[in-house]
C-alpha positions as CSV (number, residue, x, y, z in Angstrom):
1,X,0.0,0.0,0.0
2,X,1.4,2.9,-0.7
3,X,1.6,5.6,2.3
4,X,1.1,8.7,0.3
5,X,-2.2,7.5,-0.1
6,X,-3.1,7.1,3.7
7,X,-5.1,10.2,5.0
8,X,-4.5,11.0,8.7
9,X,-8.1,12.1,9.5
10,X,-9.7,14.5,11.9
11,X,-13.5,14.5,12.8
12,X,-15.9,16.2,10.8
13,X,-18.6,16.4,13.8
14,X,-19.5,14.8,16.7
15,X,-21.3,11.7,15.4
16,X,-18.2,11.0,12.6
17,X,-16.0,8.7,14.0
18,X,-16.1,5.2,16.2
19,X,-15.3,2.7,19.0
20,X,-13.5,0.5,21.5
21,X,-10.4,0.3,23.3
22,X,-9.1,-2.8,24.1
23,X,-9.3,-6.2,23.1
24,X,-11.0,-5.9,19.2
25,X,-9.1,-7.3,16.7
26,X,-8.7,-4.9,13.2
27,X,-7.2,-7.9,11.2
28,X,-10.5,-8.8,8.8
29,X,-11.4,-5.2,8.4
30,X,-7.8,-4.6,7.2
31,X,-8.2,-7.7,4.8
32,X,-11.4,-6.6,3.7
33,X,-11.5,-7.1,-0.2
34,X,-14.2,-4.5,-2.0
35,X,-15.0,-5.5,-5.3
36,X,-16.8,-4.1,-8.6
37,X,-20.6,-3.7,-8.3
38,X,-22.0,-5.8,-11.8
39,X,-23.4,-2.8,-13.9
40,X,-21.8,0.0,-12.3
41,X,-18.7,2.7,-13.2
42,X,-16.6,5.0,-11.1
43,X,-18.5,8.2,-12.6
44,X,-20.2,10.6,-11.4
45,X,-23.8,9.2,-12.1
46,X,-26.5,11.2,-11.3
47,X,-28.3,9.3,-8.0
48,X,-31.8,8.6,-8.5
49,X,-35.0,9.9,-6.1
50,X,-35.2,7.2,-3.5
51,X,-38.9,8.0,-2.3
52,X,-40.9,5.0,-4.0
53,X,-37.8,2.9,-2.8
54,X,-39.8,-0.3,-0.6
55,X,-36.1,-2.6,0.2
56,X,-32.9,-1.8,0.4
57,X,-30.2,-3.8,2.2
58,X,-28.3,-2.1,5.3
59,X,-24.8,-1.5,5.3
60,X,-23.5,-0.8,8.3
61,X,-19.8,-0.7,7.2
62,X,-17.3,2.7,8.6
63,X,-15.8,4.0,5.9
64,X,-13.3,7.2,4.9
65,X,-15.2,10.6,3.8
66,X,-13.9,12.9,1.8
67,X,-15.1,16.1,0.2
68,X,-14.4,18.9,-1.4
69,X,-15.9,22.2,-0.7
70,X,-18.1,24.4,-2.7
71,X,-15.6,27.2,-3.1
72,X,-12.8,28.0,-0.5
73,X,-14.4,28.2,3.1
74,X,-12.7,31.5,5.5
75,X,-12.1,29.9,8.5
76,X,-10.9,33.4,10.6
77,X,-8.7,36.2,9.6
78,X,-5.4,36.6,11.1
79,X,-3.1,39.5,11.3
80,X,-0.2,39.0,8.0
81,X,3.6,40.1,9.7
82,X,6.1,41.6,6.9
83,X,8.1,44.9,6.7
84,X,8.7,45.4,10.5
85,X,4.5,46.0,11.0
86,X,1.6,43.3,11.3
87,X,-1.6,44.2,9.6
88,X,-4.5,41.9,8.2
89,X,-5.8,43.0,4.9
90,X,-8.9,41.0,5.5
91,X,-10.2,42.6,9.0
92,X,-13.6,44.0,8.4
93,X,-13.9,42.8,4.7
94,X,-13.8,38.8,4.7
95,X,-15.9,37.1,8.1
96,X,-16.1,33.2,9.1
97,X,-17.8,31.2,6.9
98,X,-17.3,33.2,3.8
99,X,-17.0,30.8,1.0
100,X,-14.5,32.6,-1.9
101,X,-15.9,31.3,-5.0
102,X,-13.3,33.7,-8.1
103,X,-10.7,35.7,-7.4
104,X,-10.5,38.8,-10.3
105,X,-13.1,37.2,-12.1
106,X,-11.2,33.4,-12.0
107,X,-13.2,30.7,-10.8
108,X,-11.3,29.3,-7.4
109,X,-11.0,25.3,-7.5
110,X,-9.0,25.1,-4.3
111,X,-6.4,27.0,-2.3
112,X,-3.4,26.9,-3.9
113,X,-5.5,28.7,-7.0
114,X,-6.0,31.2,-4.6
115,X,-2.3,31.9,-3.9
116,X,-1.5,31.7,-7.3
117,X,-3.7,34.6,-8.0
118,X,-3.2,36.8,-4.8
119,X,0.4,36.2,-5.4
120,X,0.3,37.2,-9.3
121,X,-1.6,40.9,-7.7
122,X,1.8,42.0,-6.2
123,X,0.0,43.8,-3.7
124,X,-3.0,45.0,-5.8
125,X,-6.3,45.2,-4.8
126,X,-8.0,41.5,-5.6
127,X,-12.0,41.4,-6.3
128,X,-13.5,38.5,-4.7
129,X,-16.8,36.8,-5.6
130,X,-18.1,35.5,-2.3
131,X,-20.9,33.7,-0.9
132,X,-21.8,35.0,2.5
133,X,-25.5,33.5,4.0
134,X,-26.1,32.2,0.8
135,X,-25.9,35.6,-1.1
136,X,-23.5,36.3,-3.6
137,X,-21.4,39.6,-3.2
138,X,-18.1,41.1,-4.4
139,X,-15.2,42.6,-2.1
140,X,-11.7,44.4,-2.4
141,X,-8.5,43.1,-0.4
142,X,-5.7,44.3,-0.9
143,X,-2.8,41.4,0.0
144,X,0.3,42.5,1.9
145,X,3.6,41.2,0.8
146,X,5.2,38.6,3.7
147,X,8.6,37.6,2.6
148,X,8.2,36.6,-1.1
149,X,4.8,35.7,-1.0
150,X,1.5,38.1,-0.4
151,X,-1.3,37.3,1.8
152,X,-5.0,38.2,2.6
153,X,-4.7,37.3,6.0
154,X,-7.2,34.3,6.2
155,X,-6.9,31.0,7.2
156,X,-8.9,28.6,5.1
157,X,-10.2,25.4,4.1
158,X,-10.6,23.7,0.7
159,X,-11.7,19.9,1.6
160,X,-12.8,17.8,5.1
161,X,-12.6,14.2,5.9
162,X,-13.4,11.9,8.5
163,X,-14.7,8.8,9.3
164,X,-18.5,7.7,8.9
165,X,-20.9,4.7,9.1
166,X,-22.9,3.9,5.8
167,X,-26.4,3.1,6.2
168,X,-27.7,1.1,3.5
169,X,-28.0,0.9,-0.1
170,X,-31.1,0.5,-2.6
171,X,-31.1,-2.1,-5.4
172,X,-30.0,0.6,-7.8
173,X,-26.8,0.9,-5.5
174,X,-27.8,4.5,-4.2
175,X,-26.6,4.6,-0.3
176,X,-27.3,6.3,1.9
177,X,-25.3,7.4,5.4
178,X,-24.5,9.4,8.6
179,X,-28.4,10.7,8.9
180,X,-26.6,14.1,10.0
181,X,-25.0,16.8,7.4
182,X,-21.5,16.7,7.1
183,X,-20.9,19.8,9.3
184,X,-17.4,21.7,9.6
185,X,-16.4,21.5,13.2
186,X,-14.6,24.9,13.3
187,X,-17.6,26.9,12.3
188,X,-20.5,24.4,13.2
189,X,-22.2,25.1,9.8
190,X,-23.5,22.9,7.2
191,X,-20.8,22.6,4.9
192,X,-21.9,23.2,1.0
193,X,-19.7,20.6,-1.1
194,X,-18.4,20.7,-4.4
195,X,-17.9,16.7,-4.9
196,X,-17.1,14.0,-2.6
197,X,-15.9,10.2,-2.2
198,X,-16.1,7.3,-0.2
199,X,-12.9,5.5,0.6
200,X,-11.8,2.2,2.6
201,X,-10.1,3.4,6.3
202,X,-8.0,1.0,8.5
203,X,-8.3,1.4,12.8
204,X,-5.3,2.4,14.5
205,X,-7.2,3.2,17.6
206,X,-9.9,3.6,19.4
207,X,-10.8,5.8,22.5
208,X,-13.7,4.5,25.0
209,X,-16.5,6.6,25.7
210,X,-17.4,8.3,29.2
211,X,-19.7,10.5,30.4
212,X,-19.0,14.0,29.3
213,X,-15.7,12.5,27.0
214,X,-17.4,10.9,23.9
215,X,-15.5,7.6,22.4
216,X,-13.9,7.8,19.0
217,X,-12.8,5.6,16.3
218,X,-9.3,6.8,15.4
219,X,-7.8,5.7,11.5
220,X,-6.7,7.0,8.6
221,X,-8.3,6.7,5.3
222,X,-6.9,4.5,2.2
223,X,-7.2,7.3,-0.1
224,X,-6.8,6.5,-3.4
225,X,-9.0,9.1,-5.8
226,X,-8.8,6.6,-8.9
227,X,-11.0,4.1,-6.8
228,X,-13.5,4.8,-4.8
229,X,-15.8,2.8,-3.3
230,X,-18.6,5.6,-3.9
231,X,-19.0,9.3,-4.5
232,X,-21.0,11.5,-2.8
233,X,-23.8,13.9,-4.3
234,X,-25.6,14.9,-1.7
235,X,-25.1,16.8,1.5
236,X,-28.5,17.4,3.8
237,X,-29.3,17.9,7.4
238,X,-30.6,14.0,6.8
239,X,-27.3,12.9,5.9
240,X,-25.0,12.2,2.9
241,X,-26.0,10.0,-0.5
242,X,-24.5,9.1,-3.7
243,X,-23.6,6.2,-5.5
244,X,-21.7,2.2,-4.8
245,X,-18.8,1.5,-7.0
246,X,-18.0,-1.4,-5.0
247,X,-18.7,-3.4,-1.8
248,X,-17.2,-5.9,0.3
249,X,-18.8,-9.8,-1.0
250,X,-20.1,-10.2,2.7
251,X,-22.3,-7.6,2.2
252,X,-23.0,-8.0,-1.4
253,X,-24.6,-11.5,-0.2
254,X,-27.3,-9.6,2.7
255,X,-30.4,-9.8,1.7
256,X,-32.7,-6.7,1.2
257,X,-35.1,-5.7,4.1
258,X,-38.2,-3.8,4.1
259,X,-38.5,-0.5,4.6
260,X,-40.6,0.9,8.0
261,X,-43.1,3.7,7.3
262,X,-42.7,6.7,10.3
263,X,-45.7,5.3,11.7
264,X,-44.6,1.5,12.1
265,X,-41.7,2.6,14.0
266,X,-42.6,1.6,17.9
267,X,-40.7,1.5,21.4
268,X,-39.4,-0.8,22.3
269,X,-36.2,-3.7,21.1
270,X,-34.2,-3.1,18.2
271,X,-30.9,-3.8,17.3
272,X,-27.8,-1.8,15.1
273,X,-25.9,-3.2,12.6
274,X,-22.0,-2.8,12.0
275,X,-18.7,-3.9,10.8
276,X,-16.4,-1.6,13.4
277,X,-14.6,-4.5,14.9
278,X,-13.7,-6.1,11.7
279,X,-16.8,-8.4,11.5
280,X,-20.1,-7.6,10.7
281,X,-22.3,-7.6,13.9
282,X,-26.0,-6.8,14.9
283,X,-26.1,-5.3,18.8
284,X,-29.0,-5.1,20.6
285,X,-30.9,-1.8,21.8
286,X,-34.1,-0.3,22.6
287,X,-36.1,2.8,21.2
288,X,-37.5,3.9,24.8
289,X,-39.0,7.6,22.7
290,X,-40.5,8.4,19.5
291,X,-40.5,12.9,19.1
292,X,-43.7,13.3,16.8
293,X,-42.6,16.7,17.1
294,X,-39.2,17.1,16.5
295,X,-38.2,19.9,14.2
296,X,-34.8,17.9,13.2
297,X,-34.9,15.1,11.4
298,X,-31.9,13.4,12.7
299,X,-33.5,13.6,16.5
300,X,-36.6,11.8,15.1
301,X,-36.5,9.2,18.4
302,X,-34.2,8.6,21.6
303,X,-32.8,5.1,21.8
304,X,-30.6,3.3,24.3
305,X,-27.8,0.5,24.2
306,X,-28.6,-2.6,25.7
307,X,-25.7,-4.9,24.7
308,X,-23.5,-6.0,27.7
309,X,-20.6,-6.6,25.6
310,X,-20.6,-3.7,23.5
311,X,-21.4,-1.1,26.6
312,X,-18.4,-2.9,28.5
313,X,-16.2,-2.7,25.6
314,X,-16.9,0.4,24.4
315,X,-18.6,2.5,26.8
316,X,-22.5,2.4,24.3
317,X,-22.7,4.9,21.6
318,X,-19.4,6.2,20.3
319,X,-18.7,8.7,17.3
320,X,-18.6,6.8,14.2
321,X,-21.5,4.7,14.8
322,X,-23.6,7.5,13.5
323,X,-25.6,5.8,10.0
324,X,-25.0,2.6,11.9
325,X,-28.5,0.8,10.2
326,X,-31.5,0.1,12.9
327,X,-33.6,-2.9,12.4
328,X,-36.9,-3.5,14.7
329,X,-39.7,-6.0,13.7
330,X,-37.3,-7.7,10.2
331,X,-37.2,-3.3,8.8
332,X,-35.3,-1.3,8.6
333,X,-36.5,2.1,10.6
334,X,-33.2,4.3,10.7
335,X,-29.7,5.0,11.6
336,X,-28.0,6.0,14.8
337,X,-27.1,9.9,14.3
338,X,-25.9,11.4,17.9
339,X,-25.1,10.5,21.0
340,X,-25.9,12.1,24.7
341,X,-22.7,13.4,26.1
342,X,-23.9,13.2,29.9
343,X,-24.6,9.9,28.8
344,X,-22.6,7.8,26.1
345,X,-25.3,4.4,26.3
346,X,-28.0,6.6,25.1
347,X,-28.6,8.9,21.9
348,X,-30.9,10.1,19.0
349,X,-31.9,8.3,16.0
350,X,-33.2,9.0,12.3
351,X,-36.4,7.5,10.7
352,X,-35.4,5.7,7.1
353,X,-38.3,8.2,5.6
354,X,-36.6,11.1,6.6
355,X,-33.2,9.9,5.3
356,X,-34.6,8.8,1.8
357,X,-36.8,12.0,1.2
């Protein structure tokens, strides 16, 4: 394998990111072979709408996330020190969040186009096309020279990745996975994304959840742009989609399950798929409250952890267990999405509907 192609990964939000630490062995997942989906290519197909969709099979399998951003997101501006003085040509003009879309007129594909064109100014006034609250508008910076290079005096971001659970697929290979946006954990915004992939990750690590200290799956990601295992088109408050390039045979051979309608979905036993230990495991649980109300669809019912082993080994909910698939009654009724600080055994769910819609 080559090691220019393993990402060292940071979390994208709470619920990105998984599991135990102690005695799990990583061996299978690391052997884990994915192979070519019959009737599908590594492009960027259009997914279809997944509303009439009745069965699909759930996944349940972490995988690496990565995505590129819809223009070049401002993370803060920061004071630029040349010529003895420190000034920051961006104070007042540019403001978190900020996504720089062209720089005097030039569309910006990531950062290093930036500095290209900030650099080519010489200390010139730039004109940057910017989307701020979802409006476009236009703004003068002038850059200020630091050694041989100039700078606007913002730190930014061109691309995220993490770690992240993938729910389940539809028998035209759409998936579907996380039930939560992917959200940038500096700004705690909804992140708008350009294009995106789904990657095999290995475990290095894993950090046990507490009360108050949320557990985390710690891994890098076997990046390797020319094969994916999916892409991503889709970005929403009720998670990520896109398409399957490939899958793992074990899964290939699951069966599909039904689909539970909003109104199916009951208190009471359930159980969680996943693969986070290298072997593909259901774990039981309950749903103990469904919120008729709630206004976000990824808080659509509170659930619980009932599996000795797992709550022993890895404290109950953990981040990266968010998408894990929830069966009750042979359907499938949702994912796993968040998990209750003050309380690492118990956490929020998504209905299936809300994920598909």
């Amino acid at each position: 394998m080559n090691w220019k192609n393993k990402m060292r990964i940071g979390w994208i939000m709470i619920s990105l990111g998984l599991l135990t630490g102690g005695m799990i062995s990583y061996q299978k997942w690391q052997n884990k072979r994915f192979l070519p989906i019959e009737g599908t290519k590594a492009v960027s197909q259009p997914y279809m709408t997944a509303k009439a969709v009745t069965r699909a099979r759930p996944l349940g399998m972490v995988m690496g996330i990565y995505v590129k951003t819809q223009g070049i997101i401002v993370l803060d501006v920061t004071p630029v020190y040349g010529s003895g003085n420190e000034e920051c040509p961006a104070k007042g003009i540019l403001k978190k969040g900020d996504y720089l879309l062209k720089c005097n007129g030039k569309k910006l594909t990531n950062k290093e186009r930036l500095m290209e064109l900030v650099d080519a100014s010489k200390g010139k006034a730039v004109r940057l096309e910017i989307r701020r609250n979802g409006k476009l508008q236009h703004v003068l910076v002038k850059p200020k020279r630091q050694g041989e290079h100039y700078r606007l005096g913002a730190w930014v971001r061109d691309d995220m990745a993490g770690l992240g659970t993938m729910t389940l697929c539809t028998q035209q290979n759409e998936y579907f996975a996380l039930g939560h946006a992917i959200s940038d954990m500096d700004l705690n915004t909804q992140v708008r994304i350009r294009q995106g992939s789904i990657h095999p990750c290995h475990i290095t690590d894993v950090r046990k959840g507490k009360p108050e200290f949320p557990g985390a799956l710690i891994g890098y990601i076997d990046y390797q742009p020319e094969k994916p295992v999916g892409s991503i088109q889709k970005n929403s408050a009720s998670g990520i989609a896109g398409r399957l390039f490939r899958m793992p045979r074990n899964v290939m051979e699951e069966p599909f399950f039904p689909l539970a309608k909003r109104k199916d979905v009951h208190t009471g036993d359930a159980e969680f798929i996943s693969d986070f230990s290298g072997k593909r495991q259901r774990y039981t649980m309950k749903i103990t409250h469904i919120n008729h109300f709630s206004t976000k669809a990824s808080k659509g019912f509170v659930l619980e952890i009932t599996d000795t082993k797992l709550k022993r080994e890895i404290g109950g909910i953990v981040q990266g267990l968010s998408g894990s698939p929830i069966l009750q009654d042979g359907k499938i009724v949702g994912a796993i999405t968040h998990v209750f600080v003050h309380n690492p055994q118990r956490g929020y769910g998504i209905f299936v509907e809300d994920m598909l819609e």
